[in-house]
PyMOL Python script that loads the backbone (N, CA, C, O; Angstrom):
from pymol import cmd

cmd.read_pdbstr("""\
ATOM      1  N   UNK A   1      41.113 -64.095 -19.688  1.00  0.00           N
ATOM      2  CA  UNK A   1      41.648 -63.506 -18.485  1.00  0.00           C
ATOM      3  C   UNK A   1      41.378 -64.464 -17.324  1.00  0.00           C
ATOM      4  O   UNK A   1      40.226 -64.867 -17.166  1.00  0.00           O
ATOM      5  N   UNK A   2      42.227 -64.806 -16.608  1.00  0.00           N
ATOM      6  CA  UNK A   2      42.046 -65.590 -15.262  1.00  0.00           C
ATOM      7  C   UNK A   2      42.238 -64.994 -14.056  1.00  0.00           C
ATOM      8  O   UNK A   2      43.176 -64.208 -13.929  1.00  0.00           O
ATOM      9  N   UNK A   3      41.495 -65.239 -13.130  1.00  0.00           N
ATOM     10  CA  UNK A   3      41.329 -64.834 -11.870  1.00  0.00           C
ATOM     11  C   UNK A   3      42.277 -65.996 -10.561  1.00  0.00           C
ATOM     12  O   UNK A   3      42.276 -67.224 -10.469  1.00  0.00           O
ATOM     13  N   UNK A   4      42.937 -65.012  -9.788  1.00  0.00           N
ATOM     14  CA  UNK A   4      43.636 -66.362  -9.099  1.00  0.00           C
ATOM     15  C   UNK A   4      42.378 -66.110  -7.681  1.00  0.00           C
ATOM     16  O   UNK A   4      42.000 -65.053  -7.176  1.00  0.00           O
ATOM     17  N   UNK A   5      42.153 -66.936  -7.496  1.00  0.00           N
ATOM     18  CA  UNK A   5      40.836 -67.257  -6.465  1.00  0.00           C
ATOM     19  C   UNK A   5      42.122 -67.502  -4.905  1.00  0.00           C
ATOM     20  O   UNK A   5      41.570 -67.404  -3.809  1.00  0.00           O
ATOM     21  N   UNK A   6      43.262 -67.715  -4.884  1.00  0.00           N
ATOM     22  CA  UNK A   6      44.237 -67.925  -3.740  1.00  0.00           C
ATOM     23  C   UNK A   6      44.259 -66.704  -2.738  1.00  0.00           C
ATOM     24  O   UNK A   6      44.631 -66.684  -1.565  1.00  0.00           O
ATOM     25  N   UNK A   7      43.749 -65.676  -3.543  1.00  0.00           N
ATOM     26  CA  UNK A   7      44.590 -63.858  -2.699  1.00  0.00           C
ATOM     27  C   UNK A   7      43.466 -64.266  -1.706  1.00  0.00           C
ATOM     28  O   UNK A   7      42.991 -65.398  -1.803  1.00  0.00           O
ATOM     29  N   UNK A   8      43.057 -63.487  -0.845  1.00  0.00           N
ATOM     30  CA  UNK A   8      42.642 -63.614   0.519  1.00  0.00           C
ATOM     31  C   UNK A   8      41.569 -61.959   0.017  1.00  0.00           C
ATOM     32  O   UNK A   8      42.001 -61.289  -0.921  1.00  0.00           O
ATOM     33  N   UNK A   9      40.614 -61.627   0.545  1.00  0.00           N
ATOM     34  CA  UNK A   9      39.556 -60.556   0.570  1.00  0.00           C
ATOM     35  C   UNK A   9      40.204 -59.639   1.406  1.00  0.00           C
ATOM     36  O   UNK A   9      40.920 -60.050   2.319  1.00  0.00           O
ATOM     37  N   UNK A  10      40.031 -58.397   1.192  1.00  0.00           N
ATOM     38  CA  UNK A  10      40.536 -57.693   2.353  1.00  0.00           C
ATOM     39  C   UNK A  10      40.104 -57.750   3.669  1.00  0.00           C
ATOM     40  O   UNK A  10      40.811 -57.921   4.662  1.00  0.00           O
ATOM     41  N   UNK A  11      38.598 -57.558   3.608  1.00  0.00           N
ATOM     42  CA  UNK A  11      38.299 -58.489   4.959  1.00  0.00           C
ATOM     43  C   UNK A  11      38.711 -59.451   5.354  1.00  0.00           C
ATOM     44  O   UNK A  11      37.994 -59.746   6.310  1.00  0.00           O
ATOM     45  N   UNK A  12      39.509 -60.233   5.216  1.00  0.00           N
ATOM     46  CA  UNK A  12      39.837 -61.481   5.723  1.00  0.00           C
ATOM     47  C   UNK A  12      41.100 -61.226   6.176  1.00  0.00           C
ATOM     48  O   UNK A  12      41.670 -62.300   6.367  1.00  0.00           O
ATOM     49  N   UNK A  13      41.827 -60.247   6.446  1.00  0.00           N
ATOM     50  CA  UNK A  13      43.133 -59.644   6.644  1.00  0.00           C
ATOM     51  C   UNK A  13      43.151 -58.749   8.113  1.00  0.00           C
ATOM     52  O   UNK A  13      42.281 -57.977   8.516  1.00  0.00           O
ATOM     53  N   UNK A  14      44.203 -59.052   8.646  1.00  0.00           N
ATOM     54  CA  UNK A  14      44.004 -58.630   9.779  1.00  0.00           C
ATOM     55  C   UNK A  14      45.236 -58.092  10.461  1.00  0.00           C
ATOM     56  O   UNK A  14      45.832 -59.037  10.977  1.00  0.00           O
ATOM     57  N   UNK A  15      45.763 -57.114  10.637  1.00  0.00           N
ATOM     58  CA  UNK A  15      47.074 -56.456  11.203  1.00  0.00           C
ATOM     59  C   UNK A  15      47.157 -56.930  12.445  1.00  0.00           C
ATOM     60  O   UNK A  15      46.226 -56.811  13.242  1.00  0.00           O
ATOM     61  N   UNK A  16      48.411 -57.583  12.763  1.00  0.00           N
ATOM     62  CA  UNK A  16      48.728 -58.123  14.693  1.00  0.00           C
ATOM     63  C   UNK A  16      49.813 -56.626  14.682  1.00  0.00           C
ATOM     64  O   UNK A  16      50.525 -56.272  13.742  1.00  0.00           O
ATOM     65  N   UNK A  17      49.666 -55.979  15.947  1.00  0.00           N
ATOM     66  CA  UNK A  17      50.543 -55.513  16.425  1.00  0.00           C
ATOM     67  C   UNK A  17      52.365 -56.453  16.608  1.00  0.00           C
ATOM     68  O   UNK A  17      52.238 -57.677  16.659  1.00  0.00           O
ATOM     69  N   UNK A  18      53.596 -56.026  16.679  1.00  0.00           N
ATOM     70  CA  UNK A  18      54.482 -56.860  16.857  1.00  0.00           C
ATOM     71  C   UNK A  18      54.425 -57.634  18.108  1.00  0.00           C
ATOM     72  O   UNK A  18      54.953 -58.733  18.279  1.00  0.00           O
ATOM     73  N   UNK A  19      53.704 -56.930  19.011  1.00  0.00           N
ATOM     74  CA  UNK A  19      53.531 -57.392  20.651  1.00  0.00           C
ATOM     75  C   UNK A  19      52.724 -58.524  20.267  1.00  0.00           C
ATOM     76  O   UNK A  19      52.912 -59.416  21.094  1.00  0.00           O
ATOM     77  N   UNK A  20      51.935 -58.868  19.404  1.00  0.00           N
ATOM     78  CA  UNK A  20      51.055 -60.109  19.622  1.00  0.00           C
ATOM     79  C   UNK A  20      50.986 -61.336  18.464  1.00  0.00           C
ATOM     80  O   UNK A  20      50.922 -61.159  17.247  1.00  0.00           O
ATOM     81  N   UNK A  21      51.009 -62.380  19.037  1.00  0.00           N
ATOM     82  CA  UNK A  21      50.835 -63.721  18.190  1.00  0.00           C
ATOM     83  C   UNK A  21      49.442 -63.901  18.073  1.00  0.00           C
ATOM     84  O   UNK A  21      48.899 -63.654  19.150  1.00  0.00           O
ATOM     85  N   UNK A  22      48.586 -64.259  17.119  1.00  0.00           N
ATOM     86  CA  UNK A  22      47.546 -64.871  17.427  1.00  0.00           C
ATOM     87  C   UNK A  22      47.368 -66.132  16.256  1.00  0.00           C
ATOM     88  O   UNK A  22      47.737 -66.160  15.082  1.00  0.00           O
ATOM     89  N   UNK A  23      46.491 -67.374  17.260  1.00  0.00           N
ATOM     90  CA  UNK A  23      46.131 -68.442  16.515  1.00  0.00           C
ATOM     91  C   UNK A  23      44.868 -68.348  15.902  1.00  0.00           C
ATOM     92  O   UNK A  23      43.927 -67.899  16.556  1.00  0.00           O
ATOM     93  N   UNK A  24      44.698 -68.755  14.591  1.00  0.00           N
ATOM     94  CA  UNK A  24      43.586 -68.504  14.259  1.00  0.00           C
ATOM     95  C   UNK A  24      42.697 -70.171  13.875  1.00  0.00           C
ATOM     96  O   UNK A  24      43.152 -71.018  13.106  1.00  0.00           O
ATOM     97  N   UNK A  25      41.749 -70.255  14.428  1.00  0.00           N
ATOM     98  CA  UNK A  25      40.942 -71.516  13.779  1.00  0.00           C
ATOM     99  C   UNK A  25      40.760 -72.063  12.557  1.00  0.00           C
ATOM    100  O   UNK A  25      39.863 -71.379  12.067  1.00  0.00           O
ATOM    101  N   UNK A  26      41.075 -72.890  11.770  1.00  0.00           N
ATOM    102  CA  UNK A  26      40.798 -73.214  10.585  1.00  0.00           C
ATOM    103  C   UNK A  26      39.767 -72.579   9.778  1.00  0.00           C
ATOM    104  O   UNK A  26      39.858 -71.846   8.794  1.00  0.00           O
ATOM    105  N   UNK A  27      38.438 -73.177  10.630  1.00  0.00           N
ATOM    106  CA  UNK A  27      36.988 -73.242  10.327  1.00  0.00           C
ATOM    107  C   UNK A  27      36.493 -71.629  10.713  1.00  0.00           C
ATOM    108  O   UNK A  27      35.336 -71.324  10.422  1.00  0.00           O
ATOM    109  N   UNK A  28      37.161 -70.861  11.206  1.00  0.00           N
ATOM    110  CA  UNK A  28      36.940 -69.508  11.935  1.00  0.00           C
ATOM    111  C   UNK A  28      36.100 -69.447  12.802  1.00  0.00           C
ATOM    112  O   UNK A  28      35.225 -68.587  12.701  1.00  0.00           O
ATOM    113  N   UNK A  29      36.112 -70.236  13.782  1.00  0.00           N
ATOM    114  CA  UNK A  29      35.112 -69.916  14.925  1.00  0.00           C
ATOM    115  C   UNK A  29      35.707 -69.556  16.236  1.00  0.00           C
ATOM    116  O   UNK A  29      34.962 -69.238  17.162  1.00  0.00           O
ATOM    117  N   UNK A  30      37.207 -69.587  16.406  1.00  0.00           N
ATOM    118  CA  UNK A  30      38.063 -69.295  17.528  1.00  0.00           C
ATOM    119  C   UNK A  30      39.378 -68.483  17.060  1.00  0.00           C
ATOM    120  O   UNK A  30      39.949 -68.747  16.002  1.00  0.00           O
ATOM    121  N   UNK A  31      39.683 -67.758  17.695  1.00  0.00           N
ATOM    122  CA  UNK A  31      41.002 -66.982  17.747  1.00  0.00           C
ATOM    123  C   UNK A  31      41.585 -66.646  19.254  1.00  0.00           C
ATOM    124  O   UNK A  31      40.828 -66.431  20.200  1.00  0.00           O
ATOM    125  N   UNK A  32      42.980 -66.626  19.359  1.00  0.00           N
ATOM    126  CA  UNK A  32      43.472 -66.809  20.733  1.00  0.00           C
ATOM    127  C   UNK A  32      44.805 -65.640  20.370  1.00  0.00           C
ATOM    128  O   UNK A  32      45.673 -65.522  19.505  1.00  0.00           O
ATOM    129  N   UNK A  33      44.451 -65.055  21.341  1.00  0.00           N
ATOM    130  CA  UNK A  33      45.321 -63.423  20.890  1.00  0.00           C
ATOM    131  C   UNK A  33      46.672 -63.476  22.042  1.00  0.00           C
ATOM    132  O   UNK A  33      46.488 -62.976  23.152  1.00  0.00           O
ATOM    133  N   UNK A  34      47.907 -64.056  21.732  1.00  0.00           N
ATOM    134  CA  UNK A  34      48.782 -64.083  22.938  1.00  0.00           C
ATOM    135  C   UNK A  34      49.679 -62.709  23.085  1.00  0.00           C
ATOM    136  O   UNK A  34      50.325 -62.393  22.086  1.00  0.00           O
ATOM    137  N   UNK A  35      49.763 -61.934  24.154  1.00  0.00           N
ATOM    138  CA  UNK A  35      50.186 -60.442  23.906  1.00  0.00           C
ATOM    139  C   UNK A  35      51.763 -61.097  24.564  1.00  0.00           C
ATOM    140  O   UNK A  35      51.822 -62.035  25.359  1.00  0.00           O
ATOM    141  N   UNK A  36      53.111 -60.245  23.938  1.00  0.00           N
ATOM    142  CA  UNK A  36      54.036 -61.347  24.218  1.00  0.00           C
ATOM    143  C   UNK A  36      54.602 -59.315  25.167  1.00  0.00           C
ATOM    144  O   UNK A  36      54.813 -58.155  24.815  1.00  0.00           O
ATOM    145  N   UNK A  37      54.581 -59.955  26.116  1.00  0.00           N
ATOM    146  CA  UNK A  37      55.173 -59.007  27.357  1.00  0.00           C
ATOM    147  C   UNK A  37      56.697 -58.933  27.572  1.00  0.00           C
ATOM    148  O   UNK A  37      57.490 -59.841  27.321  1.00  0.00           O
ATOM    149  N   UNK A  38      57.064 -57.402  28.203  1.00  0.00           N
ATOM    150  CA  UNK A  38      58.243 -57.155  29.040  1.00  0.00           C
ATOM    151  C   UNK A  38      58.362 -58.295  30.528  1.00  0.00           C
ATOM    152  O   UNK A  38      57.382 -58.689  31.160  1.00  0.00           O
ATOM    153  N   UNK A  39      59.607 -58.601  30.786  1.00  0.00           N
ATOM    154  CA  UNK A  39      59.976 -59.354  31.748  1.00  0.00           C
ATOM    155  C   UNK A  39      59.650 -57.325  32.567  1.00  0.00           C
ATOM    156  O   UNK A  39      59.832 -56.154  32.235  1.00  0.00           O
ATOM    157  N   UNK A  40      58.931 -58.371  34.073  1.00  0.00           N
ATOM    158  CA  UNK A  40      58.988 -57.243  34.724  1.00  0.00           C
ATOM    159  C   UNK A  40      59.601 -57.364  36.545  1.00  0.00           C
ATOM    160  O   UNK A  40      59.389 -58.411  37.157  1.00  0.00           O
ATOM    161  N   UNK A  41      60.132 -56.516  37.039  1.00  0.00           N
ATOM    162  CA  UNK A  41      61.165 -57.017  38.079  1.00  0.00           C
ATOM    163  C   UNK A  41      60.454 -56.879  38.866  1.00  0.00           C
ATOM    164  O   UNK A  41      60.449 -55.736  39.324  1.00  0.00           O
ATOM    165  N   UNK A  42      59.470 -57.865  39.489  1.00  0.00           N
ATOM    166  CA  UNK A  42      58.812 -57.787  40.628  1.00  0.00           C
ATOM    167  C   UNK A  42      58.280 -58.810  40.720  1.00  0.00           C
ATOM    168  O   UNK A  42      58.501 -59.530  39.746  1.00  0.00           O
ATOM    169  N   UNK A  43      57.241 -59.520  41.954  1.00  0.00           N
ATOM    170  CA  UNK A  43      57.029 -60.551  42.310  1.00  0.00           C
ATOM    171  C   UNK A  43      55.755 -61.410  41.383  1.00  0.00           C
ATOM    172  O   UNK A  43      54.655 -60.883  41.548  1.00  0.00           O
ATOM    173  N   UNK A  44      55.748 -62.265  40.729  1.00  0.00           N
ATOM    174  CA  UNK A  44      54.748 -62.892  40.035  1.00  0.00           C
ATOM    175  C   UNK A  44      53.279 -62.072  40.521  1.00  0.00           C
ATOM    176  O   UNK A  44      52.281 -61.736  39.884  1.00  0.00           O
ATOM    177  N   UNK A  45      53.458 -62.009  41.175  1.00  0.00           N
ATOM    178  CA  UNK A  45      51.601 -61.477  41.582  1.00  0.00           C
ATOM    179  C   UNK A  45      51.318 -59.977  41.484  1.00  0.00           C
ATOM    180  O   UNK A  45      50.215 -59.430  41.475  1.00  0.00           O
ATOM    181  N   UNK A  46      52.713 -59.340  41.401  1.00  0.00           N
ATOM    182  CA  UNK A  46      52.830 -58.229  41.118  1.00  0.00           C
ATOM    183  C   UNK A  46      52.721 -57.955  39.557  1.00  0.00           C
ATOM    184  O   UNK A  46      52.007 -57.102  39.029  1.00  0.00           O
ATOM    185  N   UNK A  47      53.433 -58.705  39.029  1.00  0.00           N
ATOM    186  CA  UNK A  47      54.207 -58.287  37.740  1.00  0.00           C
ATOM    187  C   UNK A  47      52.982 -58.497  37.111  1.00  0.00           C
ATOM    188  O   UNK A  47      52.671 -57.705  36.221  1.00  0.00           O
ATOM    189  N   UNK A  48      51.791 -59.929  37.563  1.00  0.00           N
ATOM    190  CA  UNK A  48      50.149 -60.149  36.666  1.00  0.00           C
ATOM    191  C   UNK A  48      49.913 -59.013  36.641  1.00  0.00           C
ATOM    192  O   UNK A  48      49.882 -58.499  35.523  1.00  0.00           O
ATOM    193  N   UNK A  49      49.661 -58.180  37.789  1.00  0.00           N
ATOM    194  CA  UNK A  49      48.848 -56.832  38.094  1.00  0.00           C
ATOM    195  C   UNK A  49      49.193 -55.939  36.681  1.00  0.00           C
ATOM    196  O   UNK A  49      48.699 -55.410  35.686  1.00  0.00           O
ATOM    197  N   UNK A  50      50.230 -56.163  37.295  1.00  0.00           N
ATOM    198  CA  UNK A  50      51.458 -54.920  35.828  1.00  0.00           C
ATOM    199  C   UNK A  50      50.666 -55.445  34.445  1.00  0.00           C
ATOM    200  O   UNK A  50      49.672 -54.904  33.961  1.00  0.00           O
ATOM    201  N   UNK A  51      51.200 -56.367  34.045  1.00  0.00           N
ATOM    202  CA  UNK A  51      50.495 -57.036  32.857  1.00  0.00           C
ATOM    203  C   UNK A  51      49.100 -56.918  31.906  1.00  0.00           C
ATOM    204  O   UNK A  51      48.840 -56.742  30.716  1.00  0.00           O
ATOM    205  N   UNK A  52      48.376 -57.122  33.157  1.00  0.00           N
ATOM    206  CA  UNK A  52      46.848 -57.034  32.786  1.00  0.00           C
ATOM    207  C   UNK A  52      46.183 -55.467  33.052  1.00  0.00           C
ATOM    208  O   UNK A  52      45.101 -55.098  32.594  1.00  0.00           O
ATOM    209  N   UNK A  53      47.129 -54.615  33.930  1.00  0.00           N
ATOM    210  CA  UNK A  53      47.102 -53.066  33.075  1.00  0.00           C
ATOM    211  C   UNK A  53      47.125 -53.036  31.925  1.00  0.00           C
ATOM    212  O   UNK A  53      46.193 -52.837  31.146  1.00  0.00           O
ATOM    213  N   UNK A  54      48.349 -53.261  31.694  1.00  0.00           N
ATOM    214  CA  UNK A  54      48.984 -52.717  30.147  1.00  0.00           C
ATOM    215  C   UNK A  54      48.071 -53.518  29.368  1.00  0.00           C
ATOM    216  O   UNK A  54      48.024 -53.097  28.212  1.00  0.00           O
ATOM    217  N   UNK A  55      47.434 -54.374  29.541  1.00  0.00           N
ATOM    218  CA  UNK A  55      46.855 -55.271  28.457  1.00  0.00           C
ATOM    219  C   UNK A  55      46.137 -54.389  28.187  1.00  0.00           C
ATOM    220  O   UNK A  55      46.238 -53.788  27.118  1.00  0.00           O
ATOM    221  N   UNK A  56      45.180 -54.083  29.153  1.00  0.00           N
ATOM    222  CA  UNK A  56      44.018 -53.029  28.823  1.00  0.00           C
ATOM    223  C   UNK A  56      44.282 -51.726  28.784  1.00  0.00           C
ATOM    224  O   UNK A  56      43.275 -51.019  28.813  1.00  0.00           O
ATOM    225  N   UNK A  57      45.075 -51.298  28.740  1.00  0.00           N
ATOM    226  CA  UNK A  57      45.806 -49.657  28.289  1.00  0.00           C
ATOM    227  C   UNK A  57      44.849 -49.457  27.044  1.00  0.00           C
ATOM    228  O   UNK A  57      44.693 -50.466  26.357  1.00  0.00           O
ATOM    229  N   UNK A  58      44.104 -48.168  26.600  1.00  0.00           N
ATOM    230  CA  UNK A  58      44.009 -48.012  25.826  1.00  0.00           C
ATOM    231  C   UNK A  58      42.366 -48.628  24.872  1.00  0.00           C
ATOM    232  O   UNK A  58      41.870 -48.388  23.771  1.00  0.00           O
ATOM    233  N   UNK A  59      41.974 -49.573  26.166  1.00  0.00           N
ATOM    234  CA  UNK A  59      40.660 -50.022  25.602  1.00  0.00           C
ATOM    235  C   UNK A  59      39.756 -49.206  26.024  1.00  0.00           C
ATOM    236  O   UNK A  59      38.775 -49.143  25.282  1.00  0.00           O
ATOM    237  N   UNK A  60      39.725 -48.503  27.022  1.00  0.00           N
ATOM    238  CA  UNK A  60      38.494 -47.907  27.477  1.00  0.00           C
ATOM    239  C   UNK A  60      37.355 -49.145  28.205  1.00  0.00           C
ATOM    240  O   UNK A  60      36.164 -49.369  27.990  1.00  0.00           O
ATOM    241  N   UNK A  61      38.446 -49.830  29.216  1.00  0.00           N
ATOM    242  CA  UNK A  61      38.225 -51.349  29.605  1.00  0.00           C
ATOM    243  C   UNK A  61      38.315 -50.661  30.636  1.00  0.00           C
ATOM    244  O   UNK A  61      38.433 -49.451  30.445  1.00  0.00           O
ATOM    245  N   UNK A  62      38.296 -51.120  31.976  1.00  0.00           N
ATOM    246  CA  UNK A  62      38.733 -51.051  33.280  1.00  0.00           C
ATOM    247  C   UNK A  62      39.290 -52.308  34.077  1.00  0.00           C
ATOM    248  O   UNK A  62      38.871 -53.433  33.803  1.00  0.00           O
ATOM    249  N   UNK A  63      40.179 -52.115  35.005  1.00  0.00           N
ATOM    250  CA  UNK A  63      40.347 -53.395  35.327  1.00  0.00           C
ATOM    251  C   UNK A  63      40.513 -53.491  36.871  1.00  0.00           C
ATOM    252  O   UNK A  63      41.428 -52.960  37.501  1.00  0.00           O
ATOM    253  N   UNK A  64      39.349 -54.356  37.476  1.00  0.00           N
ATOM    254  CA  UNK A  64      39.697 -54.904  39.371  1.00  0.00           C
ATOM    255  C   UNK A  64      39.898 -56.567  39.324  1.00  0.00           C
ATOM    256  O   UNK A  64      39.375 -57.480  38.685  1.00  0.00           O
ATOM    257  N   UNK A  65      40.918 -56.465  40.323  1.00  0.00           N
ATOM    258  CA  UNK A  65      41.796 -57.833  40.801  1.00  0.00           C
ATOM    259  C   UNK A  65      40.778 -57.880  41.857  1.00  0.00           C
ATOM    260  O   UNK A  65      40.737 -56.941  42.653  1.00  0.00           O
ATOM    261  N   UNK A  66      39.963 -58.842  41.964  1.00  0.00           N
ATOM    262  CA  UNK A  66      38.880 -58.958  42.626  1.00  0.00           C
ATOM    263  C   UNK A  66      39.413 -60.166  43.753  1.00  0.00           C
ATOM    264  O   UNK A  66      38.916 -60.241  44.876  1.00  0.00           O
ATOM    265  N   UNK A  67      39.975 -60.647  43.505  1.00  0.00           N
ATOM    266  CA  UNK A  67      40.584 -61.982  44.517  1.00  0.00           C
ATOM    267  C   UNK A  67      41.654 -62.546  43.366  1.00  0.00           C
ATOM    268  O   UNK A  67      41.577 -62.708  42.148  1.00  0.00           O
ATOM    269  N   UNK A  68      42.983 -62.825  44.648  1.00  0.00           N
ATOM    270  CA  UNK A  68      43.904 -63.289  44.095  1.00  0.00           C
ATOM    271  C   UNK A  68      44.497 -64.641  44.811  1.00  0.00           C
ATOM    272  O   UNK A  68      44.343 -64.864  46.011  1.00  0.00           O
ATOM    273  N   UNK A  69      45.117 -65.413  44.015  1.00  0.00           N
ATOM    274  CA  UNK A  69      45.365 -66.374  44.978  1.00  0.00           C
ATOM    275  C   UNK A  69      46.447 -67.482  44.497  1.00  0.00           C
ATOM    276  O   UNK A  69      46.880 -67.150  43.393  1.00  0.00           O
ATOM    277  N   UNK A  70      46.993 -68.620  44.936  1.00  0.00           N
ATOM    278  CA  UNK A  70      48.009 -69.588  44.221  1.00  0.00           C
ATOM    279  C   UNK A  70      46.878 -70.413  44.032  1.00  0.00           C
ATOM    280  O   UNK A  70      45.759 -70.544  44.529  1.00  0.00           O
ATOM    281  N   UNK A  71      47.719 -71.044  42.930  1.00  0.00           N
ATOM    282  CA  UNK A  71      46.918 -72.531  42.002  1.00  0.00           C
ATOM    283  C   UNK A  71      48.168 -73.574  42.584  1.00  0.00           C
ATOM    284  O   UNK A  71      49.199 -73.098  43.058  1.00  0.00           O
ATOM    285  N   UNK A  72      47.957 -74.916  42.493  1.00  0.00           N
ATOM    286  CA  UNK A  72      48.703 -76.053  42.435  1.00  0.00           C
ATOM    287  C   UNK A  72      48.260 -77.154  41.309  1.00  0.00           C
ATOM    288  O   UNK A  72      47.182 -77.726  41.150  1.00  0.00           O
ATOM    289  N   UNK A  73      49.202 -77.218  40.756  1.00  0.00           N
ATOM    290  CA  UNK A  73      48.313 -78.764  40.102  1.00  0.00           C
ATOM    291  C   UNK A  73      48.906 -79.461  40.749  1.00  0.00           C
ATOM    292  O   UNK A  73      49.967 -79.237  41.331  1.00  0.00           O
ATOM    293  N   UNK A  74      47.822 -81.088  40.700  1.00  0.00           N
ATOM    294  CA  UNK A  74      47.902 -82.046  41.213  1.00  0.00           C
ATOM    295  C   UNK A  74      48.942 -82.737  40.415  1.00  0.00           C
ATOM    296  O   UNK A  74      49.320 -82.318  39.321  1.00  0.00           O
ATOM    297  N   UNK A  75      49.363 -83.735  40.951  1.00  0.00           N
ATOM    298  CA  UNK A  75      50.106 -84.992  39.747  1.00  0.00           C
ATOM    299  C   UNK A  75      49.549 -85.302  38.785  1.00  0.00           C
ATOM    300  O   UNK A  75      48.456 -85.815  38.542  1.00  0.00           O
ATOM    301  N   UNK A  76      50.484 -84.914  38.145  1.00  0.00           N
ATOM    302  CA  UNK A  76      50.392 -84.902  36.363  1.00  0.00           C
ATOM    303  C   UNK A  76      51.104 -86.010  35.935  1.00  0.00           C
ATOM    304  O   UNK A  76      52.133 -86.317  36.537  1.00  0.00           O
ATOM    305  N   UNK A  77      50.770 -86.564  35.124  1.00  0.00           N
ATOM    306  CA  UNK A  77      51.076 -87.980  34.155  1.00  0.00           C
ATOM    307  C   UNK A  77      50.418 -88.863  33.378  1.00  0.00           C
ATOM    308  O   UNK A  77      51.029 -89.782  32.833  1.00  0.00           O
TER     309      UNK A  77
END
""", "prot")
cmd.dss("prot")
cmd.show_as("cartoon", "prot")
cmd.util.cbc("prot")
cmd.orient("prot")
């Protein structure tokens, strides 16, 4: 009788919602969870606000916009 050693443990299995991509590390020491959002009709600084609600909908998280502000990058090349 042979064993195929390829299947994966059930622990090692992990359900993404359809809303989310995630990358997983080779070596397993990092994972990067991208939640893929509604376009929302309002102003970029608005629509973050919107966003990072819904992100946390449902965690029993809370969330304050403690300071907000624009970024620039410098010249890039």
């Amino acid at each position: 009788m042979s064993t195929n050693t390829n299947i994966p443990r059930p622990s090692n299995l992990r359900q993404i919602p359809d809303n989310q991509e995630v990358y997983l590390d080779p070596n397993g020491f990092t994972s990067i969870v991208f939640d893929i959002l509604e376009r929302v009709e309002k102003t970029d600084a608005e629509a973050l606000k919107v966003h990072v609600q819904e992100i946390g909908e449902g965690t029993g998280d809370g969330t304050t916009v403690l300071v907000q502000g624009e970024g620039r990058l410098g010249k890039m090349g």
